[in-house]
C-alpha positions as CSV (number, residue, x, y, z in Angstrom):
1,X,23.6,5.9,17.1
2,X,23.5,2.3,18.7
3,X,20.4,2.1,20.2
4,X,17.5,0.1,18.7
5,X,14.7,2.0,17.8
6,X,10.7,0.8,17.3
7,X,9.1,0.9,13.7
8,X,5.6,-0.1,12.8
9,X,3.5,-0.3,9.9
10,X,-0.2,-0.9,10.9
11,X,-2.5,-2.1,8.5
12,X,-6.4,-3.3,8.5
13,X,-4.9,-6.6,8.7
14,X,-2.0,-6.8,10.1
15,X,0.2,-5.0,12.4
16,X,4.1,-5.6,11.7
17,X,6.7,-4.5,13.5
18,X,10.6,-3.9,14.1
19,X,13.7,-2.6,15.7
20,X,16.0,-1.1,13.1
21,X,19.5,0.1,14.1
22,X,20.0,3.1,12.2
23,X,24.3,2.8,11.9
24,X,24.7,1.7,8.3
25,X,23.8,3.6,5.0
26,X,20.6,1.5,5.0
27,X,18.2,0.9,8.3
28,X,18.6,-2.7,9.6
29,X,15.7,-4.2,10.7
30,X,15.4,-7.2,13.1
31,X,13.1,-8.7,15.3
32,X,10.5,-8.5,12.5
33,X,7.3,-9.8,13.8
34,X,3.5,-9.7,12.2
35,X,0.7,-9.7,14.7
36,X,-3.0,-10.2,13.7
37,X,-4.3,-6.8,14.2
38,X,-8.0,-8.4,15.2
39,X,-6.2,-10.1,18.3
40,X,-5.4,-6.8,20.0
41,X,-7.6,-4.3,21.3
42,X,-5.8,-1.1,20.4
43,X,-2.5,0.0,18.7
44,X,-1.2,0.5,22.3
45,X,-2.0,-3.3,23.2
46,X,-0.1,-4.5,20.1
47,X,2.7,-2.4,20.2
48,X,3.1,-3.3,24.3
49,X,3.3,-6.8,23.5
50,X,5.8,-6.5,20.8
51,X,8.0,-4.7,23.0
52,X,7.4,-7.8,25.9
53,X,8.3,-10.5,23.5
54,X,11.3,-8.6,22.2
55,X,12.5,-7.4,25.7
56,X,12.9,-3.5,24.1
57,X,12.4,0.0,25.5
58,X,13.1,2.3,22.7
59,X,13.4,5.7,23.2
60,X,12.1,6.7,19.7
61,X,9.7,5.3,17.3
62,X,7.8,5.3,13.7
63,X,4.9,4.3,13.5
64,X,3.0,3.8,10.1
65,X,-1.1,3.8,9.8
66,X,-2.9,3.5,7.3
67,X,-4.9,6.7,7.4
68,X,-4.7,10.5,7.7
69,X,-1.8,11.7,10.8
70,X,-2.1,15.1,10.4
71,X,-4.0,15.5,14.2
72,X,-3.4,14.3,17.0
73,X,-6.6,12.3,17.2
74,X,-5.8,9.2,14.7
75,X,-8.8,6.7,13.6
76,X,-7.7,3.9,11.4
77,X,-9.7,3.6,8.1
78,X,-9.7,0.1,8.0
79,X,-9.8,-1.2,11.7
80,X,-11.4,-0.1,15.0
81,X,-8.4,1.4,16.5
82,X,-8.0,5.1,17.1
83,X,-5.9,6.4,19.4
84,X,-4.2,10.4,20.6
85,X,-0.8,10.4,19.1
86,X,0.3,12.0,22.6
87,X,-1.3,10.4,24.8
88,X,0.5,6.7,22.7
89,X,3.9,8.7,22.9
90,X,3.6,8.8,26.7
91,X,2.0,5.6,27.6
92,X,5.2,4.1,25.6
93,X,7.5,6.1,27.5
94,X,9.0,7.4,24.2
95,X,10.9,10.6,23.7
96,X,9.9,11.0,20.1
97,X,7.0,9.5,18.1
98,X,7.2,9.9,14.6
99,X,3.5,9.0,12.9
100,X,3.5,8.2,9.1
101,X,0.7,7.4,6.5
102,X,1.5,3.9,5.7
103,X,2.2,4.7,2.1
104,X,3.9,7.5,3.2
105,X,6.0,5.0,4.5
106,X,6.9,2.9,1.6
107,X,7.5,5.8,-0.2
108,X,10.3,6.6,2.0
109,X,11.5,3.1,1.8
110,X,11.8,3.6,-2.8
111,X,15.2,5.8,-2.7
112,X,16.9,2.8,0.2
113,X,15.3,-0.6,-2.4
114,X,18.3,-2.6,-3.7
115,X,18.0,-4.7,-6.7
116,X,16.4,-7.5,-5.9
117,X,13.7,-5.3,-4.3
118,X,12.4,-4.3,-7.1
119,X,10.7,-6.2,-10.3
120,X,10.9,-3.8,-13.7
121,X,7.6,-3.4,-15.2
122,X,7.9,-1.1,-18.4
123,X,9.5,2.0,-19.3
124,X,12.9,3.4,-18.9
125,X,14.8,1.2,-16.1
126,X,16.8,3.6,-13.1
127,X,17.8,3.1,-9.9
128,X,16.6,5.0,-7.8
129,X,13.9,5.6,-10.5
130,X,13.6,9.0,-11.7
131,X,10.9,11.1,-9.6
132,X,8.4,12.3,-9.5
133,X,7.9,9.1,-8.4
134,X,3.9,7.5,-7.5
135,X,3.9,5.2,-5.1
136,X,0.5,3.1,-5.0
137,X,-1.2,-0.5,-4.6
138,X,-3.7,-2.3,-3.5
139,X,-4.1,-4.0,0.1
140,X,-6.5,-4.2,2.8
141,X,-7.0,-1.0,1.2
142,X,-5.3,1.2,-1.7
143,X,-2.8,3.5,-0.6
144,X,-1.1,6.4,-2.9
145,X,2.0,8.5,-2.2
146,X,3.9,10.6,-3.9
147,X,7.8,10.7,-3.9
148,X,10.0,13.4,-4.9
149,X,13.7,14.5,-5.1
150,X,16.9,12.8,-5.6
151,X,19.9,11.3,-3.7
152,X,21.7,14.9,-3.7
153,X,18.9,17.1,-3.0
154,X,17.7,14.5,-0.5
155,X,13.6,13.0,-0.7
156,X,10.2,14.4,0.3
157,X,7.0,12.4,0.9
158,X,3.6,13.5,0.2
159,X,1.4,11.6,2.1
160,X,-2.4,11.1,0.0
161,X,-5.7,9.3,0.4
162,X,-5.9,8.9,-3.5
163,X,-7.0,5.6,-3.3
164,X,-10.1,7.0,-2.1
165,X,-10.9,9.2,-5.3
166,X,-14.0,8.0,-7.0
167,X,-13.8,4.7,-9.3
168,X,-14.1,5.4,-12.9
169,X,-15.7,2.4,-14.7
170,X,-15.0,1.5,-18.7
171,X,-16.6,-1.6,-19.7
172,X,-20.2,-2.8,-18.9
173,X,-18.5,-5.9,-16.6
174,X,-16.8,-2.5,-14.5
175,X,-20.2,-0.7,-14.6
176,X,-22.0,-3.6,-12.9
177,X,-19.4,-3.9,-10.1
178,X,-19.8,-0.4,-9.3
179,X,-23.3,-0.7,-9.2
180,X,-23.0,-3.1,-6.7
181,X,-20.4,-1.4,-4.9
182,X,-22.4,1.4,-4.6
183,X,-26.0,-0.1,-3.4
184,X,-23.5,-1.4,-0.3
185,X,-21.7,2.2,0.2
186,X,-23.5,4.8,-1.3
187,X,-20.1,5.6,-3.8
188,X,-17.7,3.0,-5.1
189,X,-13.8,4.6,-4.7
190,X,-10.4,3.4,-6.2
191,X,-10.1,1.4,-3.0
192,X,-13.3,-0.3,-3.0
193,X,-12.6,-2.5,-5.9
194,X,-8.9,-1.9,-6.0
195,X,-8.1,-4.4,-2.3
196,X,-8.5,-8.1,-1.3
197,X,-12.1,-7.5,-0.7
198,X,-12.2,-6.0,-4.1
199,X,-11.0,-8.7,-6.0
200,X,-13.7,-10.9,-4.1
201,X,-16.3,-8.8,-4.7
202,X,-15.1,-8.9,-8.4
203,X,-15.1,-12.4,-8.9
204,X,-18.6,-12.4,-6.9
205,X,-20.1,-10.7,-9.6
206,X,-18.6,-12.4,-12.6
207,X,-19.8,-15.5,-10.7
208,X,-23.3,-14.4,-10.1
209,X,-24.1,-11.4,-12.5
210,X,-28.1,-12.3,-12.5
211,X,-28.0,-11.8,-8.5
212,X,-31.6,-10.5,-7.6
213,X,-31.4,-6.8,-5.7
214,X,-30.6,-7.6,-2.1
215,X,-29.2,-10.6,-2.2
216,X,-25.7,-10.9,-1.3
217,X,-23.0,-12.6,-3.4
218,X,-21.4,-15.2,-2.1
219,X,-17.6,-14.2,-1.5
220,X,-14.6,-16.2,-1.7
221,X,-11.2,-15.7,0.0
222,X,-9.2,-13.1,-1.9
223,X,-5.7,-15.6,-1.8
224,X,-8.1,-18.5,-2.7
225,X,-9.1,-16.0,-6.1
226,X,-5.7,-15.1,-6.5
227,X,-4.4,-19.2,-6.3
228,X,-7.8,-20.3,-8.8
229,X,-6.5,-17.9,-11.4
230,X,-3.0,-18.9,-11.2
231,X,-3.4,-22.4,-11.5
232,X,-6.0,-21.6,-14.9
233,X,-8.8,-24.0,-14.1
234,X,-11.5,-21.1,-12.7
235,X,-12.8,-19.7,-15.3
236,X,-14.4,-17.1,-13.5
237,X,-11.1,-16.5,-10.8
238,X,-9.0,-15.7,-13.9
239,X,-11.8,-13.3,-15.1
240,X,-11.6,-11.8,-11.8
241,X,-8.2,-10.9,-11.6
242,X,-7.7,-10.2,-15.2
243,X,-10.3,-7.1,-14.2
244,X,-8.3,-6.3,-11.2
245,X,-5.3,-6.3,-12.8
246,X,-6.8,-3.9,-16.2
247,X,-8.9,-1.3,-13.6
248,X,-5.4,-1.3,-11.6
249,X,-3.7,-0.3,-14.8
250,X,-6.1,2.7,-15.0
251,X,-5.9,3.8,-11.6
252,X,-2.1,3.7,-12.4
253,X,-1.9,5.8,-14.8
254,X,-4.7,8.6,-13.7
255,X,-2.5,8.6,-10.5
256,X,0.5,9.5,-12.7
257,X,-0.9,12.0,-14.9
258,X,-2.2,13.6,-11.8
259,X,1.4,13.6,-10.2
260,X,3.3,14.3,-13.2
261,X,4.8,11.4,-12.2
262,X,7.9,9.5,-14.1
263,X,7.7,6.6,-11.9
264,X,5.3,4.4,-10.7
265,X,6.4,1.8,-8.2
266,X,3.4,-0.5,-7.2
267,X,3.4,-2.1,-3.2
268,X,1.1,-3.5,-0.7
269,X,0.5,-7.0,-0.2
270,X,-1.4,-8.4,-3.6
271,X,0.2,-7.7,-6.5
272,X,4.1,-8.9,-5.8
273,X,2.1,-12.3,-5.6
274,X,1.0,-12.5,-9.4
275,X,3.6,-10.2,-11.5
276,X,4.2,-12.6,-14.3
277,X,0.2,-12.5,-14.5
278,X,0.0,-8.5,-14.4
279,X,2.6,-8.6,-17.3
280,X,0.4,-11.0,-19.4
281,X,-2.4,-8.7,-18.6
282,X,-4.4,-5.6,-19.6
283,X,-2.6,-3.6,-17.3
284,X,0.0,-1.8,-19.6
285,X,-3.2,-1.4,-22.1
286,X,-4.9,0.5,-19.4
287,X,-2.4,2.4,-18.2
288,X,-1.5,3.8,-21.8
289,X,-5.0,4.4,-22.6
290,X,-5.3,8.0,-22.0
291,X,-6.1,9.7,-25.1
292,X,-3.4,11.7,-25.9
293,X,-1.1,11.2,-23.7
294,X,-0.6,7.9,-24.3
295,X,2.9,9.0,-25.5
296,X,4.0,10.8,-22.3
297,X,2.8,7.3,-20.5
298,X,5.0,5.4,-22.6
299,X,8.6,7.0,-20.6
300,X,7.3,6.2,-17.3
301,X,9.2,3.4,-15.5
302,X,6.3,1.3,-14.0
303,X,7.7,-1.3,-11.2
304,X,6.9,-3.4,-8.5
305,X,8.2,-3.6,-5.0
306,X,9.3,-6.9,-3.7
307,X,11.3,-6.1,-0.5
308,X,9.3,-7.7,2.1
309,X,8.7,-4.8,4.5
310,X,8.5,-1.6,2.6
311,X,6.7,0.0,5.4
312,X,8.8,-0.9,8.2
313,X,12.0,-0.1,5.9
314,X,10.9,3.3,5.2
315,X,9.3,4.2,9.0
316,X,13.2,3.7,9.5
317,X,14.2,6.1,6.9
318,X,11.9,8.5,8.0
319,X,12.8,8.0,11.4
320,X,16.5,8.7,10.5
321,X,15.5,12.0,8.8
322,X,13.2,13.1,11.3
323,X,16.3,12.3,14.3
324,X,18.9,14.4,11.9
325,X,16.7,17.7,11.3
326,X,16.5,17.8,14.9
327,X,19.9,18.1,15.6
């Protein structure tokens, strides 16, 4: 199997994508290339203009989204894109168009992460880690799979929209964010606080907690929180994130207990830029802090993924699965 084939992993932000030659025991991926999701008009636009720049006419392609693919009508949660899956396969001229949940995707990518993709957390250290195996972390959104199997049996992906279950605040600082969060939306979810617009709206409310009703908070740039608390001088950026990172341990470890999970491996684009800050943190408190089974929290390998393209990695796993059932 020679020929190049397309993989994409489509966020609210950014749309990312690759060939990957499919020969070796691992996908290669080259001709990476992020384009600003904003810029394009729909996923065909994007995906056409990759395919210029890179001169390519693949015959097969994975494509990751971050929503629900289980019709053929797909609407992007976090961007004004929707699209038939289809009608896309024809208008690319492709024989086969594999569609993933974006987390879906990086879950397929775990069992193919070297070494040095992957920063140990806490818990028994494995690699591939032992499944069940959640897959989660925060974004433009919060996305959750779950991974299970092994090398020998071979890996299934259960594509979820945890990060959509309802946000569970602990501390009064928590219950006046979701207060806020739900005078804007009506409900405040996992993903909600748990994104780059969560950790500004966060730090907007440590910043302002005596806001009259109706006025908005003034938000900063999420990377602009994330670089205050890092260097130590923002009182209220460090705050911010300190809060990300503790609700993040929760919504870690509910995920877990609710997978029967004995891995977590923690993605998307936020957290691989702070870890030694999510290890000084009250993330591992809030993780463990599940009554009794604290204990059973205790054995599960918590990690973080560092590889730069999870998604893109594992639309080519997928891809390569997907092309070998078929045969």
């Amino acid at each position: 199997m020679t020929q190049p084939l397309l993989v994409a992993d489509i966020g609210g932000t950014n749309a990312r994508f690759a060939l990957a030659d499919l020969d070796g025991a691992t996908p290669r991926l080259h001709d990476i290339q992020s384009l600003p999701a904003a810029e394009y008009a729909s996923l065909q636009h994007a995906t056409e203009h990759y395919l210029e720049r890179v001169g390519a006419r693949p015959a097969h392609a994975a494509i990751a989204v971050a929503c629900p693919v289980n019709t053929d009508e797909i609407r992007l949660t976090n961007r004004a894109w929707s699209f038939s899956r289809s009608e896309l396969e024809r208008a690319l001229g492709l024989e086969r168009l594999l569609m993933l949940n974006d987390f879906g995707a990086v879950a397929w990518a775990v069992p193919a992460l070297q070494g040095d993709d992957v920063v140990h957390l806490y818990g028994p250290a494995a690699t591939p880690p032992p499944s069940p195996i959640t897959v989660i972390g925060p974004g433009t959104g919060l996305g959750v799979a779950l991974l299970i199997g092994d090398d020998a049996r071979g890996w299934q992906v259960v594509e979820t929209e945890g990060g959509h279950a309802t946000f569970a605040p602990i501390i009064e600082e928590e219950r006046l964010i979701a207060r806020w969060l739900d005078s804007l939306h009506g409900r405040t979810s996992n993903e909600r606080v748990l994104c780059g617009v969560g950790l500004a709206q966060i730090d907007a409310v440590i910043r302002q907690p005596d806001r009259p009703a109706g006025v908005a908070p003034v938000l900063r740039d999420p990377a602009e929180v994330v670089s205050l608390a890092l260097e130590g001088h923002d009182v209220a950026a460090r705050r911010a994130l300190a809060r990300f990172c503790a609700i993040l341990g929760g919504v870690c470890g509910d995920a877990a207990l609710m997978h029967g999970a004995r891995s977590v491996m923690i993605a998307g684009g936020i957290v691989p830029r702070f870890i030694p800050f999510l290890r000084s943190s009250a993330f591992r408190e809030r993780f463990l802090a599940k009554g009794r089974f604290a204990a059973y929290l205790e054995n599960v390998a918590v990690s973080v993924v560092t590889h730069p393209q999870p998604g893109l990695l594992g639309a080519a796993v997928a891809l390569r699965a997907s092309l070998e059932a078929s045969r």
